[in-house]
Residue, then its C-alpha position, 0 to 999 in steps of 0.5 A: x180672756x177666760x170664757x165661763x165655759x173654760x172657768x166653769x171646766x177648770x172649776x170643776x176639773x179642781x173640785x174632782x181632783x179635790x174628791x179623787x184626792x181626798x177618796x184616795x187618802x181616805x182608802x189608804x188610811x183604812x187600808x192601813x188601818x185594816x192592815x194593822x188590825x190583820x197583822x195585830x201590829x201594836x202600832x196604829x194604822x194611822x202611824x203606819x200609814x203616815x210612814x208608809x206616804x212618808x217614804x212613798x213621798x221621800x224617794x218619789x215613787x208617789x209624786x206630790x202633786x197626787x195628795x197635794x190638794x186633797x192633804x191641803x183640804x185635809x189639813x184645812x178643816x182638819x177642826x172638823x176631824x176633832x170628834x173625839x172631845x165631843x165623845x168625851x164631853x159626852x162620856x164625863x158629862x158629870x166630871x165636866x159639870x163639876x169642875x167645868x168651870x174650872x177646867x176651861x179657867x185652867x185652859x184659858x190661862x195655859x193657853x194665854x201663858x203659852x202665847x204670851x210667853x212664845x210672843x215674849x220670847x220671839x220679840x226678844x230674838x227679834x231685837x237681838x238678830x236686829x242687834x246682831x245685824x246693825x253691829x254687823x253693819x257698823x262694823x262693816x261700815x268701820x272698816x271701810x273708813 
């Protein structure tokens, strides 16, 4: 049985790697950033920071469990990252008071469309792999009669 003192520690030991982790890939972004800034690369530092940790990553020279629970948070709250729409609805406040309406009817039924056509397409590949496999187990089944 696990005493609070043990689970307290393991708590804390998760939310430091958590920290160290997510300080680590922060630092590594700017550093790329401010790479490609220096070099006056056409090409972000996000883009090539995300070529560089995908090599690092590839041929193991960067373990996955360095970046594994800080790129998880990440990838989790990663709605918390999406500042720029507020920048925008701030910047074309009139365009957005104009066709606001508008533009959130458009979006609701793109969106709609998309799911409703994803959710279509897979329920029919669904049926068709089920098809597909019944067919093979009828015909596995004949042939052993």
């Amino acid at each position: 049985m696990l005493s609070p003192l043990n689970t307290h520690s393991a708590f804390l030991k998760g939310k430091t790697t958590l920290i160290v982790q997510v300080s680590g890939l922060c630092l590594f972004a700017w550093l790329c950033q401010w790479a490609a800034h220096s070099v006056h690369s056409v090409i972000p530092g996000s883009v090539i920071g995300l070529g560089v940790l995908l090599i690092l990553l590839s041929c193991q020279w960067l373990p996955e469990k360095v970046v594994n629970q800080g790129s998880a948070w990440l990838i989790g709250d990663l709605l918390l990252f999406f500042i720029p729409p507020v920048v925008a609805v701030t910047k074309y406040k009139s365009i957005l008071e104009n066709y606001g309406a508008e533009l959130i009817m458009c979006m609701l039924l793109a969106s709609t469309s998309v799911l409703l056509g994803t959710a279509v397409i897979v329920d029919k590949l669904f049926k068709f792999e089920r098809k597909q496999r019944l067919n093979t187990i009828s015909s596995q089944r004949s042939h052993l009669k």
